[in-house]
N, C-alpha and C positions, 0 to 999 in steps of 0.2 A: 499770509502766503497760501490760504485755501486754492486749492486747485492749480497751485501753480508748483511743478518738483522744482525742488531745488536741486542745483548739481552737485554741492558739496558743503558737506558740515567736519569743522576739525575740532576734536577733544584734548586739550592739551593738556596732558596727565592721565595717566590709566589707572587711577585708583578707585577708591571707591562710588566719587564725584561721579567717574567716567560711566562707572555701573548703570549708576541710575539715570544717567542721563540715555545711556542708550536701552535700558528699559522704557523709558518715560518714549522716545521716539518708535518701536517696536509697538508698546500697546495705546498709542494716540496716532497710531499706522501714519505718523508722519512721513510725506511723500518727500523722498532722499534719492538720490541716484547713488552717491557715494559717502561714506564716514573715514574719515581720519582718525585713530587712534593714536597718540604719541607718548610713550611713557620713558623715562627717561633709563628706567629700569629693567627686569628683564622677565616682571610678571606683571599680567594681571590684576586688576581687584583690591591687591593686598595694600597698594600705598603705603607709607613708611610704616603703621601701627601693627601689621598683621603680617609682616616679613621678616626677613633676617635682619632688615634694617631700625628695627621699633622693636624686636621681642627676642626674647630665649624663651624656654620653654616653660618657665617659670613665673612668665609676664600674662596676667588675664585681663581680659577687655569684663566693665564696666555693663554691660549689658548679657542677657542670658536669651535662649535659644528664642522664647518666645515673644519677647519685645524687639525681632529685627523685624523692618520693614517686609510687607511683602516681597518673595522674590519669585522665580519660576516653583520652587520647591522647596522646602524649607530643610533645618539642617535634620531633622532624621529621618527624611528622606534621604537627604545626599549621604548618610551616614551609611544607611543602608543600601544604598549603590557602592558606596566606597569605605566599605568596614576599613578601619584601621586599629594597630596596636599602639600609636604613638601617644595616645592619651588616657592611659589607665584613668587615672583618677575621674576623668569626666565620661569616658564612653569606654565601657567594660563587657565581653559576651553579649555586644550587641543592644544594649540597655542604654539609655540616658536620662537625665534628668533635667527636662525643659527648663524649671526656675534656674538651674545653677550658670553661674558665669562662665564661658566659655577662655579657655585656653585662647589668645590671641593668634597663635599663629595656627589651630584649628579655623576658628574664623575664616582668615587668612587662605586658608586651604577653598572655604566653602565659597564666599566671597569671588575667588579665582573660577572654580568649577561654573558658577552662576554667570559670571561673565561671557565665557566660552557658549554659554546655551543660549542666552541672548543675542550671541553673534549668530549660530545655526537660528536661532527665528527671524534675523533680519536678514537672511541669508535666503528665506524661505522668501521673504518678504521684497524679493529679486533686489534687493540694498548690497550695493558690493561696498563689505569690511576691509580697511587698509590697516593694518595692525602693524606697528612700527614700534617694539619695545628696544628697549637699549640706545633708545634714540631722544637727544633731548634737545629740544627747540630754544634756540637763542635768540631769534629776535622773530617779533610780527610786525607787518609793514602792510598799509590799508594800499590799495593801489584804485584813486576815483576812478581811472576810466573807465579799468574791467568791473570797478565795484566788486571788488574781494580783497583779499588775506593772503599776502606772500608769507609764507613761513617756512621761516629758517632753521635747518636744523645742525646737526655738531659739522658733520664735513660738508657745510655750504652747500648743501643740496636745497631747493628750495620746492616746497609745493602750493597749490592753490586752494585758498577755499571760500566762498561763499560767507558762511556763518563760521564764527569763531566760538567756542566757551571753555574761559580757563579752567581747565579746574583739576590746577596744582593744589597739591595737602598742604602736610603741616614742612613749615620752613624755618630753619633758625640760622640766622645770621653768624658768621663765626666774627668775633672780637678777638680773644688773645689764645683759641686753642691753634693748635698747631706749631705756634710762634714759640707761648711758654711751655715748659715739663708743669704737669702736676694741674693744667686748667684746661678745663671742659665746659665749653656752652651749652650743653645738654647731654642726655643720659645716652642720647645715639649715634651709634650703632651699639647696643651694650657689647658686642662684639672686640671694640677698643677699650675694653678695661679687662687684660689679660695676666695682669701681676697680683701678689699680693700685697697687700697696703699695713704693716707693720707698726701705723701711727695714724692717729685721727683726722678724719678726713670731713670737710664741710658739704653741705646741700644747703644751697638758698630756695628757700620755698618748702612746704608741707603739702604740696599738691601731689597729684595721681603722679606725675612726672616725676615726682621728688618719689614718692616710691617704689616707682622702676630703678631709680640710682639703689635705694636702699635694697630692693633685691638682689640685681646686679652684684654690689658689694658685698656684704654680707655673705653670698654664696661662695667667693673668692677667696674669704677668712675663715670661714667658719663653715659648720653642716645646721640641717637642723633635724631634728628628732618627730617621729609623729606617732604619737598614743591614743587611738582613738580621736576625741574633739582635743586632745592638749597638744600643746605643739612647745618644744625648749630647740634653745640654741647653745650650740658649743663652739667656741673658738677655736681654730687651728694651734698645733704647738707652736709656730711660726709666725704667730699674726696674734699672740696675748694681749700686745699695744693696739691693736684696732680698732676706733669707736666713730661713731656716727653723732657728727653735733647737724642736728636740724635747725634750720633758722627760717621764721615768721614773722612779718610783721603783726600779724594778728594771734599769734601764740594758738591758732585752734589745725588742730589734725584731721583731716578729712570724714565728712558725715560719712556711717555706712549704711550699705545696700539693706532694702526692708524691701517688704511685698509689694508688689504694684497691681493695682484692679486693673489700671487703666488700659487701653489701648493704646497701639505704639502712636508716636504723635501724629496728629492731624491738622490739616490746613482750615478744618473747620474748629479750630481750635480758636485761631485769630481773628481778629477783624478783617472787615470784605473789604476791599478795595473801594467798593459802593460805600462802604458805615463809615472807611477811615476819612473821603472825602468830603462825605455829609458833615460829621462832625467838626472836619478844620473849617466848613463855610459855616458852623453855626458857632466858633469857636477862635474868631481870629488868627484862624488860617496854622494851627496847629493842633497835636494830638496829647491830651492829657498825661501824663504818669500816671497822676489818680485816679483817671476814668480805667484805664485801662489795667490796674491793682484792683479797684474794686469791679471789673468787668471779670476778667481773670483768674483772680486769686479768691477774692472776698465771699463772690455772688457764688463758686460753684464748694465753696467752704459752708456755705449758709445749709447746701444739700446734704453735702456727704459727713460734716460734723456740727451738726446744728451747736454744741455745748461748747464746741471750739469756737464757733463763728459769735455769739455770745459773747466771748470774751474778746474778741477783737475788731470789733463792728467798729466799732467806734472812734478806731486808734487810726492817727494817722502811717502814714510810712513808715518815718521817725521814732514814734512809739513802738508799730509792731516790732519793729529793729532789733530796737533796745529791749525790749519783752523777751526776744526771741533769745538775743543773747547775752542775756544776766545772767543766767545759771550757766554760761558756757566762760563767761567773766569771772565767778564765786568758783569756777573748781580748775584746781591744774590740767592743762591738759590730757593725761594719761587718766587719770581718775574720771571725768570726762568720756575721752575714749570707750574704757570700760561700759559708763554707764548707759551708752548708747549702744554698743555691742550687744547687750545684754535686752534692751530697747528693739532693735532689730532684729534677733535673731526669734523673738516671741511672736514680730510683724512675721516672720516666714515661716515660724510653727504653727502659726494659727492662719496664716496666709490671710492677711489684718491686714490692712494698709495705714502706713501714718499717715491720714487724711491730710495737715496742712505742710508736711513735705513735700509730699506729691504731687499736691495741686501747687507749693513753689516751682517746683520742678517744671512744670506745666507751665505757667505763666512765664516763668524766663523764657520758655522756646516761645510762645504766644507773641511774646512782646517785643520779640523779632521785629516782623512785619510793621506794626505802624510807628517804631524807635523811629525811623527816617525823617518822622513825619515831627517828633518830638521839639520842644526848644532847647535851646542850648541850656537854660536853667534844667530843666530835667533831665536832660543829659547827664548835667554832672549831678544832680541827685541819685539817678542809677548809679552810676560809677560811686559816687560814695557812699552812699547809704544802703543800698537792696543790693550790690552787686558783691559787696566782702560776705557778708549772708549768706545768699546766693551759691557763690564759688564755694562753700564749704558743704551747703546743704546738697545738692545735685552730685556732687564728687563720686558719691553710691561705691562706695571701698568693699570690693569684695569682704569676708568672715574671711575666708582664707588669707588674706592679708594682713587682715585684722590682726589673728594669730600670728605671725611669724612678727609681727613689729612688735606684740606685746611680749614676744620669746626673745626678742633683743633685747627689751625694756628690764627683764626679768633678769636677764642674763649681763644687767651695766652696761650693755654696749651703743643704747641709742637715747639721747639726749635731744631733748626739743627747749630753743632758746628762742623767744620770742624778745625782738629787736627794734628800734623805734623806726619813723619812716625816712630818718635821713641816714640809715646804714649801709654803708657800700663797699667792695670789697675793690681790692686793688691789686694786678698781679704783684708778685714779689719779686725781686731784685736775679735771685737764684732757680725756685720751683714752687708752684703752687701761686698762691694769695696769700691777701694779709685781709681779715674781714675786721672792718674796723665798725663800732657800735654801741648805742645807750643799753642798757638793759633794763627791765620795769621797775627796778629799784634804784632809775639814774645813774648807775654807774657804769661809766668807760671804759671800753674794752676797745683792746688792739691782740688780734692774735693772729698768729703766720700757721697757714695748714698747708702741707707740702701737696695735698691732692683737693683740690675745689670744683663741686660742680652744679652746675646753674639748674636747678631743679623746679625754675617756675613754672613751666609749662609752657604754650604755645602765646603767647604773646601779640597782639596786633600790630600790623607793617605798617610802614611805614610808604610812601607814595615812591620814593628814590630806590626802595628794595625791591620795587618791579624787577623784574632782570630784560626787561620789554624797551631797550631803547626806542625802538622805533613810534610804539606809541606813545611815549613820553614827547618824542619831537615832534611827533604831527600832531600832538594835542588833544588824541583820542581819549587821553584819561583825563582825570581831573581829582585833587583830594577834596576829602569829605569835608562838608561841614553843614553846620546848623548853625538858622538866625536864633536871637535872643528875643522872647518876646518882648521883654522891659528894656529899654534902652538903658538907662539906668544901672541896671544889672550887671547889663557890660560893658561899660563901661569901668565900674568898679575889678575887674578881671585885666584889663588892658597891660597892665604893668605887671602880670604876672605870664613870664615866658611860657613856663610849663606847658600854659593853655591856648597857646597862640590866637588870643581873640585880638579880633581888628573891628576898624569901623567902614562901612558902606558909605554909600557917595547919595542913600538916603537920609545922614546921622542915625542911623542904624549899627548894632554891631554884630559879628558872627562870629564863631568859634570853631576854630579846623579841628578834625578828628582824624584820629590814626586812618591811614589807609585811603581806599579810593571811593566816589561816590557810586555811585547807584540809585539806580529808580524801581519801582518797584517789582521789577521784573529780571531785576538782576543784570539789567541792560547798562556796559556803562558808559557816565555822563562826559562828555570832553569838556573841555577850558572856558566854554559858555553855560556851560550848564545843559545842553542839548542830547539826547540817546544816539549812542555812536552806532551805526546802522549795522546789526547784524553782527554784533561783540559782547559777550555776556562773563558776569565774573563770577562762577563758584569756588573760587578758591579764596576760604575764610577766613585766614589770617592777612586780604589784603583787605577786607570788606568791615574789619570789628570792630569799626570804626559808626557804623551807621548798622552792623550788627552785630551785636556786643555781645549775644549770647547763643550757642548753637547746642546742635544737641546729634550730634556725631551722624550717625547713619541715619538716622533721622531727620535730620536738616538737607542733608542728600536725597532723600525721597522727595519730599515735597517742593523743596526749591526747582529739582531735575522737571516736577509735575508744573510750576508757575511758567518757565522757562522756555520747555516746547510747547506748553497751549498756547502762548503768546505767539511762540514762532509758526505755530499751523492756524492762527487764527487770522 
């Protein structure tokens, strides 16, 4: 669309997608006449993680001042425009500490401010901002003849636009809250957990999500004590019966935060478009796992830890895997925990990076980009093999967390039960669930928790969880999927539901993946397989399907930067 303005571009959701996206359009001086903003909520930036809707004041984002993407100014700038007292512990007399994790709804705050300044530069940039918070859009509807976007929003108002990009956050489905007492599909709003719980309560999952629940709770039973680095917990008089059973299927608790060299992530991190192409023509028309592990992970391990790379040259996926987590296998989790706490906390004293975490960490965002291109065998080699890894190693648990889970730990009140994979909870008759489950030593459990809450985290959608009828009907979307390179392969997969693989009208088979397709520009594909003109999807929990791993405000910078150079190109 060089040299030609567009009349209208609409952002549906104002989070932090939205951020970056109208950054990416401001300094690629994309020529707009008009922007849409649409958020269903009533700020801002913040998206559910950095609001009243994702955080208390007790909740920290995962990332620290100097790993967020570029923005107009960074936070001790904006800190020092807008001193505040509401965060002792992180910004004190005017002072901060760049490595440390930021308070989420600080973020939250910065996040919001940065937004606002981005509008005054499109502003400058004669772009007139249409900012519609508290307003949520129910259907979009492609209309051929004007060739644009009717969208629809709560009181049937409709507007126009040109170019569409979702880019709704994180979303969780409700199944039985509301319905049942005592069940919660997720930890938000932590806001809804305003009693105290007097008897043992469940969390499915050991991820970051599952210890916002644990915050949350914990806080409502009990206080906790802070002596210098030590940190204990004490139960209310009121809540002596309180306890936290964690449940996993992989029995491990989240890797913590260590130093990072790196720079925040980059596009030149992944393969080109040009390398990903080249290789599926010299390559039967797909992109390696392997190649892209040892592009990735292996080749820039070889630099930064020569004695680590030494040891792992050799090893396939599989092996590294398993390498990686035998000692995490040989020790209970808590024991474990410790010894990596202790691990990490030496990486930030000496501001040391654990070389082959990092560069994991790295390769999971890298391997974004040419997954699409993947076969459906490596597909499910990721999902099974490098992605339970993965999800534990990237987790990056604040030290401050560290301590108040191990001040539960110390204190009998938090339990980690590691469960086989056909365990599933069911609500119960009166309140709560009944979490019914093998245990590592085979034996059968059926137990009823009067307060249950789904603590996996952000989970990928499903194609029907659009809330977009209308491009469901006119076929502008389409779900994911990947061919199999061995026919053979999948054919053996057929009779297994799980993985909805089918066969093509080549004797060919293919295998749907959660959520919706995309090309590689975020563009997406309708019911042919074709780029629906001028509709892009940032929002990741419809896409984890074809991109299985992100990396927060990070995957928001660069995808917003893929997304408008297409559209001004």
């Amino acid at each position: 669309m060089e040299n030609e303005k567009l009349g209208s571009i609409a952002l549906i959701g104002g989070g932090p997608a939205a951020l970056f996206m109208l950054k990416e359009i401001v300094n690629q001086n994309l020529q707009v006449e008009n922007i849409y903003i649409f958020e269903k909520n009533e700020r801002l930036g913040v998206g559910m993680p950095y609001g009243k809707y994702g955080s208390c004041n007790e909740h920290l984002a995962n990332v620290s001042a100097n790993e967020i993407p570029e923005l107009i100014y960074d936070v001790a700038d904006y800190l020092s425009r807008n001193p505040t007292d509401d965060f002792p512990d992180y910004y004190i007399n005017g002072k901060l500490n760049p490595y440390q994790v930021l308070p989420r709804l600080l973020l939250g705050n910065y996040l919001e401010n940065q937004f606002h300044e981005y509008i005054k530069l499109a502003l400058k940039l004669k772009i007139k901002v249409h900012v519609l918070t508290d307003t949520a859009v129910t259907d979009l509807l492609y209309d051929r003849k004007k060739e644009n976007y009717k969208i629809t929003i709560t009181n049937d108002q409709v507007y126009d636009a040109e170019v569409v990009v979702i880019c709704t956050g994180h979303y969780w489905p409700l199944t039985f809250e509301g319905k049942k007492k005592g069940w919660y599909d997720s930890p938000y709003p932590p806001s809804k957990f305003d009693q105290r719980t007097n008897f043992p309560v469940a969390i499915k999952g050991a991820s970051l999500t599952a210890v916002d629940a644990v915050k949350t709770l914990s806080r409502l039973n009990g206080q906790y004590f802070y002596d210098d680095d030590k940190v204990s917990y004490v139960l209310n008089e009121d809540s002596k019966n309180f306890s936290i059973h964690l449940f996993s299927t992989g029995g491990y608790l989240p890797a913590l935060r260590f130093h990072s060299e790196s720079e925040p992530y980059s596009l030149s991190w992944s393969m080109t478009l040009d390398e990903i192409y080249d290789y599926k023509e010299k390559n039967n028309g797909f992109v390696a796992l392997d190649y892209v592990f040892e592009r990735n992970f292996k080749n820039p391990i070889r630099h930064s830890d020569p004695e680590f790379y030494e040891k792992i040259k050799d090893m396939t996926i599989e092996e590294f895997v398993e390498e990686m987590l035998s000692l995490r296998k040989e020790l209970d989790s808590f024991t474990l925990f410790r010894a990596e706490y202790l691990e990490a906390k030496k990486s930030i004293n000496r501001r040391k990076s654990i070389s082959w975490k990092e560069r994991l960490a790295a390769f999971s965002y890298a391997m974004n980009y040419p997954a699409k291109h993947f076969s459906a065998e490596d597909m499910l080699r990721l999902r099974k093999v490098l992605m339970p890894l993965i999800s534990v190693i990237i987790a990056s648990l604040p030290q401050e967390s560290y301590k108040e889970i191990i001040a539960l730990y110390e204190a009998g009140v938090i339990e980690h039960i590691q469960v086989d994979r056909d365990s599933h909870v069911d609500p119960h008759a009166d309140t709560g669930a009944i979490y019914r489950y093998v245990d590592i030593q085979d034996k059968k459990h059926e137990h009823h928790y009067q307060l249950y809450v789904d603590g996996t985290g952000q989970q990928p959608l499903e194609f029907n969880d659009l809330p977009f009828e209308g491009l469901k009907d006119q076929g502008l979307i389409s779900t994911g999927y990947l061919n199999f390179k061995d026919p053979n392969e999948g054919e053996k997969y057929v009779s297994e539901k799980s993985l909805h693989v089918k066969s093509d009208s080549n004797n060919g088979y293919y295998m749907q993946v959660k959520g919706l397709s995309i090309n590689d520009y975020f563009q997406a594909l309708d019911a042919f397989g074709n780029a629906t003109k001028n509709l892009f999807i940032m929002a990741v929990p419809f896409i984890g399907g074809l991109n299985p791993d992100y990396s927060g405000l990070d995957f928001c910078d660069t995808a917003s930067r893929r997304i408008v150079k297409f559209i001004n190109q």
